[in-house]
C-alpha positions as CSV (number, residue, x, y, z in Angstrom):
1,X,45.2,103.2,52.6
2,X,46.6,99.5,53.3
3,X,46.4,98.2,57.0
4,X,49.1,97.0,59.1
5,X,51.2,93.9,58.7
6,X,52.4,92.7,61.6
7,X,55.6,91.1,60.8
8,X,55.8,87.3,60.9
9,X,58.9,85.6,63.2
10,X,61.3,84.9,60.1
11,X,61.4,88.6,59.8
12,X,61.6,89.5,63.0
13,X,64.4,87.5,64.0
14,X,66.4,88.3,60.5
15,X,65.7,91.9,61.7
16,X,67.2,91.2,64.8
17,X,70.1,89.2,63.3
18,X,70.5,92.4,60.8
19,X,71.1,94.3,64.2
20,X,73.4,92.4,65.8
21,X,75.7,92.6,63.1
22,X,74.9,96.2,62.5
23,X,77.0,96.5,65.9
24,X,79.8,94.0,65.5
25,X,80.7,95.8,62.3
26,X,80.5,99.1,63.6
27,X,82.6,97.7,66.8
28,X,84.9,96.3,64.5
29,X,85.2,99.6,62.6
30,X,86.9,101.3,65.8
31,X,90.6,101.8,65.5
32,X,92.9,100.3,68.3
33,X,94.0,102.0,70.8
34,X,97.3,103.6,70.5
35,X,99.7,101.8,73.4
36,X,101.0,105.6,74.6
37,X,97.3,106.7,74.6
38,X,96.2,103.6,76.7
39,X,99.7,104.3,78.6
40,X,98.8,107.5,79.6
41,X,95.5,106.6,80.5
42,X,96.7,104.3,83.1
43,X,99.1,106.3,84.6
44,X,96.5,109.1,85.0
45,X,94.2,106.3,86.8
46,X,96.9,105.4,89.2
47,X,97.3,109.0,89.9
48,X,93.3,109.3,90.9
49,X,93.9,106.4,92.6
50,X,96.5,107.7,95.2
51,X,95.0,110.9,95.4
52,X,92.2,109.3,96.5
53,X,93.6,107.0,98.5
54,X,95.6,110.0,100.4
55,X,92.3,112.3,100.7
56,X,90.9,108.9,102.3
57,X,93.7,108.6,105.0
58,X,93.1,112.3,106.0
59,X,89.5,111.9,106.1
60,X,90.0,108.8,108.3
61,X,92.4,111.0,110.5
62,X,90.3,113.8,110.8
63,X,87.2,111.5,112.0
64,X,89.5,109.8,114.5
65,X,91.0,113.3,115.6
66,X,87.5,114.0,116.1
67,X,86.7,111.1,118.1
68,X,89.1,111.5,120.0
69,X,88.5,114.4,121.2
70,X,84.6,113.9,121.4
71,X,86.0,110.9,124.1
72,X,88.3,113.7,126.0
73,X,85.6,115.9,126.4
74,X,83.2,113.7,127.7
75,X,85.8,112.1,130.0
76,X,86.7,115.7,131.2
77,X,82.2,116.3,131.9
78,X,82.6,113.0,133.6
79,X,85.2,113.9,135.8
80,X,83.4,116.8,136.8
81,X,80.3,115.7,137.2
82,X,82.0,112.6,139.2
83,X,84.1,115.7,141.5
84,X,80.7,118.0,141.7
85,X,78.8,114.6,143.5
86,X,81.7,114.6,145.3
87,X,81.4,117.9,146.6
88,X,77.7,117.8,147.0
89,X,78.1,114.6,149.5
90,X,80.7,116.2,151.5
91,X,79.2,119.4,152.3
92,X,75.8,117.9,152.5
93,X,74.3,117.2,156.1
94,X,74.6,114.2,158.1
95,X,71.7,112.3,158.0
96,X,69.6,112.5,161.3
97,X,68.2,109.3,163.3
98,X,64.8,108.9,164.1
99,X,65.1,110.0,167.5
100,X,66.8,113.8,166.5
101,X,64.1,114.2,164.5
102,X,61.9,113.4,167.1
103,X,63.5,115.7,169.4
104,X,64.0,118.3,166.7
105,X,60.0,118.2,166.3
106,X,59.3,118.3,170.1
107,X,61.8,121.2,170.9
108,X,59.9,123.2,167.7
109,X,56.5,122.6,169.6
110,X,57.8,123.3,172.7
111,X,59.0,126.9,171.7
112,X,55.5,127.4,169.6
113,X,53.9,126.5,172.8
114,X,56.1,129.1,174.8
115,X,55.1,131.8,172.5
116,X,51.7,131.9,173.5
């Protein structure tokens, strides 16, 4: 059985130069394009292109549509919550001064004091 050569730089790189021209030749090899194929091709691209662009604009509609209306209804809670203060500070009771409480207190000992 022989043992391994490893190969020496000259051969490496004219294995590598081999390579590369493998690929030119087999690029080269390709036949053009034909001008109605490529024509076709680009008109189908500019199609994508505004059907993308118009599914685009109706996404960006639909996100403002909802923003809008995420905006409305948290202007509508806010008015309500603004109108339900409102309420609760109009039907709530005057605040009492020290001296009602006071007498509030000594009329409610008073009447304990009665009961006895």
């Amino acid at each position: 059985m022989s043992s391994y050569k490893a190969p020496t730089f000259s051969e490496r790189a004219a294995n590598a130069a081999a390579a590369k021209q493998r690929a030119l030749d087999k690029l080269k090899a390709k036949p053009p394009i034909d001008p109605a194929v490529a024509a076709e091709r680009a008109a189908a691209a500019e199609r994508r292109a505004e059907r993308e662009a118009e599914q685009s604009a109706r996404r960006a509609a639909r996100i403002q549509a909802e923003q809008d209306a995420k905006a409305e209804a948290a202007r509508k809670a806010q008015e309500e919550a603004d109108a339900a203060e409102a309420a609760r500070k109009a039907s709530a009771k005057p605040e009492l001064t020290d001296a009602e409480k006071k007498a509030l207190r000594d009329a409610r000992y008073a009447a304990r004091k009665a009961r006895r």
